[in-house]
C-alpha positions as CSV (number, residue, x, y, z in Angstrom):
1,X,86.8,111.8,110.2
2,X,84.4,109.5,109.1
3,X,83.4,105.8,110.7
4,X,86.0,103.6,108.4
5,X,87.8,106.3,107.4
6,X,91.8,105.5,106.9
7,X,93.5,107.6,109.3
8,X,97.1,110.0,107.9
9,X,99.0,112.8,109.1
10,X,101.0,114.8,106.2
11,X,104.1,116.2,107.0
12,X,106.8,117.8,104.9
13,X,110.5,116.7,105.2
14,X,112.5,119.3,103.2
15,X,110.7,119.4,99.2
16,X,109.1,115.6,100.1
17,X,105.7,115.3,101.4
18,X,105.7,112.7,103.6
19,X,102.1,110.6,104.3
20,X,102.1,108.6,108.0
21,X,99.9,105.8,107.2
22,X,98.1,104.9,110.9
23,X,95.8,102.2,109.3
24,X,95.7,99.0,108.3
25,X,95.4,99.1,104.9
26,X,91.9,96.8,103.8
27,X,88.6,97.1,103.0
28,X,87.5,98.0,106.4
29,X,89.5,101.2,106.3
30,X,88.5,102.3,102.8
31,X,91.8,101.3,101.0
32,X,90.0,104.0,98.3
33,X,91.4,106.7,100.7
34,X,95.1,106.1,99.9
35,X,94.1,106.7,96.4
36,X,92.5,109.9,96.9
37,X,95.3,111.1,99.1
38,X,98.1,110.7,96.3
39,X,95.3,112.4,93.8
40,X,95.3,115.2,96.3
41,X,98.4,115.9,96.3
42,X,99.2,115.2,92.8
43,X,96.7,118.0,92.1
44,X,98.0,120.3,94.6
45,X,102.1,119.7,92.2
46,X,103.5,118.0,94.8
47,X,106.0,115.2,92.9
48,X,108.1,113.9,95.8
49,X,105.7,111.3,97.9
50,X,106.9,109.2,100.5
51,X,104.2,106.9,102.5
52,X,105.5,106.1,106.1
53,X,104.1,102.7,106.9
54,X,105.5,102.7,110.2
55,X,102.3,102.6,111.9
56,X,100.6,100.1,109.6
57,X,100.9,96.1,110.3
58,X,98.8,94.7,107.6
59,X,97.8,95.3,103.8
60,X,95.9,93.0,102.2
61,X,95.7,92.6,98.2
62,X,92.8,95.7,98.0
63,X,95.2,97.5,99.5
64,X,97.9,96.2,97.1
65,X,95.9,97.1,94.3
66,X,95.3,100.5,95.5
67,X,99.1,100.9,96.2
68,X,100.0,100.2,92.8
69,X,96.8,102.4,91.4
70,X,98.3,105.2,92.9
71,X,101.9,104.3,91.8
72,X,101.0,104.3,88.5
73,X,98.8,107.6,89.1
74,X,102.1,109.7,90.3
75,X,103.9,107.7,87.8
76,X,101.8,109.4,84.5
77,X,101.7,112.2,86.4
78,X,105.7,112.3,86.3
79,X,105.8,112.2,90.5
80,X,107.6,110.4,92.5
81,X,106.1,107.9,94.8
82,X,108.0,105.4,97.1
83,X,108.1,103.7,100.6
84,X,109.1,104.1,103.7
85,X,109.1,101.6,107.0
86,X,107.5,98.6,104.7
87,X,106.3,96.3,107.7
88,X,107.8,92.8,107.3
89,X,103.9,91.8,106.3
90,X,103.2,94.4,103.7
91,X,106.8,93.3,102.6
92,X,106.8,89.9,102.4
93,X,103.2,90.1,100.4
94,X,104.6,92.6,97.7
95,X,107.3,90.0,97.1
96,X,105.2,87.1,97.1
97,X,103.6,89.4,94.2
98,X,106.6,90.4,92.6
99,X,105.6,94.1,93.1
100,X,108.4,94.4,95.3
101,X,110.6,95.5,92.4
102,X,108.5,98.5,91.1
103,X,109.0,100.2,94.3
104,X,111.6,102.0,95.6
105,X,111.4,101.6,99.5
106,X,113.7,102.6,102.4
107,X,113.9,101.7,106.1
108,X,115.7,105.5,107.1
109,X,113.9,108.4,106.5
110,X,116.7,110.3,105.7
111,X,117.9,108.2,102.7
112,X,114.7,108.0,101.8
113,X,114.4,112.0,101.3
114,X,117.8,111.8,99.7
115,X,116.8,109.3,97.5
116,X,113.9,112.0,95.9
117,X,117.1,114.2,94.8
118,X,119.8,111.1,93.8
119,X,119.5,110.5,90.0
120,X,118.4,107.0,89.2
121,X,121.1,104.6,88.6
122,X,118.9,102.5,86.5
């Protein structure tokens, strides 16, 4: 891995791939990454994304901006991206935002993989 390079493990959890974040999520990492992960995987069919933020403390608004590029990526791409284990930081700034209402985000992993096969209520 390259010097700057945003660190992830992929994982599968039944039909949902599941992205570990292990970064902070700013320029320093190469926010870019997180984009190029979701194109990845959108080109490889996958529609059910869920990014584990567990290990993450801190996004700043590059990393925002990449978040909702690659939302709106899966999004035309009629995928499937939400959240999982928002940090109260990376929450607190999506609200402040009001991006907090585009995603769909869940604190149990479980209902989070549910969630991927639970119509929309919307």
């Amino acid at each position: 891995m390259a010097p700057g390079s945003m660190k992830w493990v992929e994982r599968r959890n039944e039909d949902v791939v599941v992205i570990d974040l292990m970064d902070e999520l700013k320029p320093e990492s190469r926010d870019v990454q997180l984009r190029s992960i979701i194109l990845d995987l959108l080109d490889r069919d996958e529609k059910k994304i869920l990014l584990n933020f567990d290990k993450t403390s801190y996004m700043d608004s590059v990393g925002v901006g990449e978040l909702v590029a690659s939302y709106t990526t899966a999004s035309i791409r009629e995928a499937e991206l939400k959240l999982l284990n928002l940090p109260r930081q990376i929450h607190d700034f999506l609200d402040s935002t009001q991006l907090i209402s585009v995603f769909e985000y869940f604190s149990d992993e479980a209902k989070a993989v549910e969630s991927f096969n639970t119509p929309a209520t919307h």
